[in-house]
C-alpha positions as CSV (number, residue, x, y, z in Angstrom):
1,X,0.0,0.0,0.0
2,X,1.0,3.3,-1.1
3,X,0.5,4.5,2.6
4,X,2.8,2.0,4.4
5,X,5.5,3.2,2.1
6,X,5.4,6.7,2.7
7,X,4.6,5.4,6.6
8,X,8.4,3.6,6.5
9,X,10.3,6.6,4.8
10,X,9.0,9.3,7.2
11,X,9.7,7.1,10.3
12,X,13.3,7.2,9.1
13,X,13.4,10.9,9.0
14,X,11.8,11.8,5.4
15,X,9.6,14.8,6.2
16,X,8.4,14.5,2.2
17,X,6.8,11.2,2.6
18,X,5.1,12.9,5.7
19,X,3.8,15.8,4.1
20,X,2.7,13.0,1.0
21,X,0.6,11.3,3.8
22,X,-0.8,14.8,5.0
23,X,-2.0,15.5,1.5
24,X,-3.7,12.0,1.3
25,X,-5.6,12.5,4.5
26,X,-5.8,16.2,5.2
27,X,-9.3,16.9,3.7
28,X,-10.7,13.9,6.1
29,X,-8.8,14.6,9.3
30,X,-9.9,18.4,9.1
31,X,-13.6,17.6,8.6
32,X,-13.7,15.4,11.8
33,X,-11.9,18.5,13.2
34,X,-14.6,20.5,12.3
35,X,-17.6,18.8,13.0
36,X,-16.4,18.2,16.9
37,X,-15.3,21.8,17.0
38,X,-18.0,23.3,15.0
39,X,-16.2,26.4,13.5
40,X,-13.0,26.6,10.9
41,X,-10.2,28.2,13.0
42,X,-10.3,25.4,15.7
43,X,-10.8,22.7,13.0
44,X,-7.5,23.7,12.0
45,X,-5.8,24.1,14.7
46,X,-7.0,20.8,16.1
47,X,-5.9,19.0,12.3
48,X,-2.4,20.5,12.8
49,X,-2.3,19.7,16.1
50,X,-3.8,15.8,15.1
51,X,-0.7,15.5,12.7
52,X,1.9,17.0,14.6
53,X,1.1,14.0,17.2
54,X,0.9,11.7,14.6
55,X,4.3,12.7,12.7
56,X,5.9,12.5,16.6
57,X,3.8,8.6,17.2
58,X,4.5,7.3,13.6
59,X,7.4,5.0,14.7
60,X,4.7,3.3,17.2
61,X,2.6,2.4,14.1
62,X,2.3,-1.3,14.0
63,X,1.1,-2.1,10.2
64,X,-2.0,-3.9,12.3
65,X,-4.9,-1.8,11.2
66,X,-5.7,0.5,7.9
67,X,-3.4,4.0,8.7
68,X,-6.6,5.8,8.5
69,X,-8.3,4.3,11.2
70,X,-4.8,4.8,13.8
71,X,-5.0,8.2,12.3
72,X,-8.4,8.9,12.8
73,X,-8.5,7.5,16.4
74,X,-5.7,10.2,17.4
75,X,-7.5,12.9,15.7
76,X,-10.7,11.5,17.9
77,X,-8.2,12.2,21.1
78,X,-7.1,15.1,20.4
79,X,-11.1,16.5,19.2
80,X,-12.0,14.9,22.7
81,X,-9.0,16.6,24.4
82,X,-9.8,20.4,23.2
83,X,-13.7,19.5,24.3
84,X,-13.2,18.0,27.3
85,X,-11.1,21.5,28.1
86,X,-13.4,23.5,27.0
87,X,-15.7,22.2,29.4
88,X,-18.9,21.3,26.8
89,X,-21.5,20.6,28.9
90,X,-22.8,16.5,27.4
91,X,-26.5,16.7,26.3
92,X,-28.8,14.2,28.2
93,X,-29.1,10.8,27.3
94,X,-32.0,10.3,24.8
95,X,-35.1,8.5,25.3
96,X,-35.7,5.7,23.0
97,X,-38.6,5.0,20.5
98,X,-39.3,1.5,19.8
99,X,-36.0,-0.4,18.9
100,X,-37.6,-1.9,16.0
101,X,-38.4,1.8,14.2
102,X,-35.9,2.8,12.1
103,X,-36.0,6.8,12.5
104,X,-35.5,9.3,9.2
105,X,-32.0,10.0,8.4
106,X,-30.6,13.3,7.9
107,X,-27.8,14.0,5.2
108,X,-25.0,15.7,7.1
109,X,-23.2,18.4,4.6
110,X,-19.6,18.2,4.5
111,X,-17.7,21.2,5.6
112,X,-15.5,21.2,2.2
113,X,-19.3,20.3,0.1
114,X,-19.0,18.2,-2.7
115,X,-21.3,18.6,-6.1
116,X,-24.3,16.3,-3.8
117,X,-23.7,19.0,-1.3
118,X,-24.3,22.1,-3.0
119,X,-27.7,21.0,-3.6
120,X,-28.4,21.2,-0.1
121,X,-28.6,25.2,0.0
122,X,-26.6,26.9,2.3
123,X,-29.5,27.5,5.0
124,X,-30.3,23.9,5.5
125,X,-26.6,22.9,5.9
126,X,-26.3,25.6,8.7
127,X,-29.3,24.5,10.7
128,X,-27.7,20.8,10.5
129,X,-24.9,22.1,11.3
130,X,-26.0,24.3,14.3
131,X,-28.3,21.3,15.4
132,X,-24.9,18.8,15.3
133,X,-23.2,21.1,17.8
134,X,-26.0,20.7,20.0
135,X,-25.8,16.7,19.8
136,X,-22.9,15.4,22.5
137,X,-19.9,14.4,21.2
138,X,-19.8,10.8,20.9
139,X,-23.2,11.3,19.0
140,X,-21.6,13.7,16.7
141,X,-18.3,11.5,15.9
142,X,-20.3,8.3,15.4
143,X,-22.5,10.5,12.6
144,X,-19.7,12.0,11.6
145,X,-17.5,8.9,11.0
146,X,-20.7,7.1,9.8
147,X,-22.8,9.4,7.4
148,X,-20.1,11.5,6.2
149,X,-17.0,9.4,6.3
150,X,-18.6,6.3,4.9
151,X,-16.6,4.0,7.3
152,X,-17.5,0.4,8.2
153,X,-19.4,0.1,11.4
154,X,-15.9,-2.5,12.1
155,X,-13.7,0.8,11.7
156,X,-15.6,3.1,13.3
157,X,-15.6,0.7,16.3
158,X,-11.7,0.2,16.2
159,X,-11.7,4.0,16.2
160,X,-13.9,4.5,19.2
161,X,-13.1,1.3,20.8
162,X,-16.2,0.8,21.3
163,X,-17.8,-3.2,20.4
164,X,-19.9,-2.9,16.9
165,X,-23.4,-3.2,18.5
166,X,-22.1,-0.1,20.7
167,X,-21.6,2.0,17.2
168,X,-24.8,0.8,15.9
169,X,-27.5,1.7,19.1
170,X,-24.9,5.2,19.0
171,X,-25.8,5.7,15.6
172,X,-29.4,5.0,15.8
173,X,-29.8,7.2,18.9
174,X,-27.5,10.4,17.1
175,X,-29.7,10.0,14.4
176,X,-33.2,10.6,16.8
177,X,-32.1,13.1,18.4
178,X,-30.3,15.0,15.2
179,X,-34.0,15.2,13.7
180,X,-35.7,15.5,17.0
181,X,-33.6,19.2,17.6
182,X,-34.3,19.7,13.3
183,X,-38.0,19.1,14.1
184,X,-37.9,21.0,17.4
185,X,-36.1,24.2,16.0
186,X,-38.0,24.4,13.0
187,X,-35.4,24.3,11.1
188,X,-37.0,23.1,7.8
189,X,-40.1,24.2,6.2
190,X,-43.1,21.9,5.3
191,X,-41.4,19.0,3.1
192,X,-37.7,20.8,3.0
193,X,-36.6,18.0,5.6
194,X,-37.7,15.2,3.3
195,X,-35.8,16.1,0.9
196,X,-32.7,16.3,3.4
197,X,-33.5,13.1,4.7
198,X,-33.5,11.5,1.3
199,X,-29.5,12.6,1.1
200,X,-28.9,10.7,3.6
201,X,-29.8,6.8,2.9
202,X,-27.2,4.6,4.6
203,X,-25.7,2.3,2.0
């Protein structure tokens, strides 16, 4: 892999490969950033901060799991990290429907939007936006690493280190409450949230 090259040449000093591996995984690592921190300038402080750690931890790297996922876990740290400083006050547990109801699902844009994105317009992506920094964290990592990301429910557990059903009941409850606070802030008009929703079908 084209990663576990570069990965062997920067732990023996070669800042280029390093900066090769930034490039590949830059766009992903500041997204996370963004979504835990909820504005730009501490999204990018937290990446740089995320790959200065990584760049100093690379020679602990152990070729066991995809270098995403290691890389992604540290980024999850140091997200956690900053919030836990920042003393975010956790949202209360939710209160769950029937486990058997599947409950709508709510596209989340990407920070950096994409050409599916920019059909969202911009005041729907700020009220899911607003209403994701109102979700605690682990809700909006698992959404984040889930919806947006695309990840495995096996990698996204590795990541959290959290068991696969653990990921799955996380997901399902983030999802309720993301369109319980949409629904509750009137966010969307009449039918606008549909159309959200149908962005959002998990694959």
């Amino acid at each position: 892999m084209q990663d576990d090259l570069l990965i062997r040449r920067a732990v023996k000093g070669d800042e280029q490969a390093f900066e090769k591996l930034m490039l590949t995984h830059e766009k992903n690592v500041y997204n996370l950033c963004y979504r835990m921190a909820g504005n730009p300038d501490d999204a990018l402080d937290l990446s740089q901060e995320a790959f200065l750690k990584a760049w100093r931890a690379l020679s602990t790297y152990q070729f066991d799991a995809a270098f995403s996922t290691w890389l992604y876990r540290l980024t999850t740290n140091v997200c956690l990290d900053f919030l836990r400083k920042r003393n975010r006050q956790a949202h209360s547990s939710l209160t769950m429907e029937d486990e058997n109801e599947e409950p709508r699902e709510y596209s989340i844009p990407d920070p950096a939007p994409g050409p599916e994105e920019q059909a969202v317009s911009s005041w729907q992506q700020e009220a899911v936006n607003a209403a994701m920094q109102r979700l605690p964290e682990d809700y909006r990592l698992v959404l984040q690493l889930r919806v947006v990301e695309d990840l495995p429910y096996e990698q996204i557990a590795d990541i959290m280190q959290i068991p696969v059903g653990t990921v799955k009941s996380r997901l399902s409850r983030a999802r309720l409450q993301l369109k319980k606070l949409l629904e509750a802030g009137n966010f969307f008009e009449n039918g606008s949230s549909e159309k959200v929703a149908a962005g959002g079908a998990e694959r």
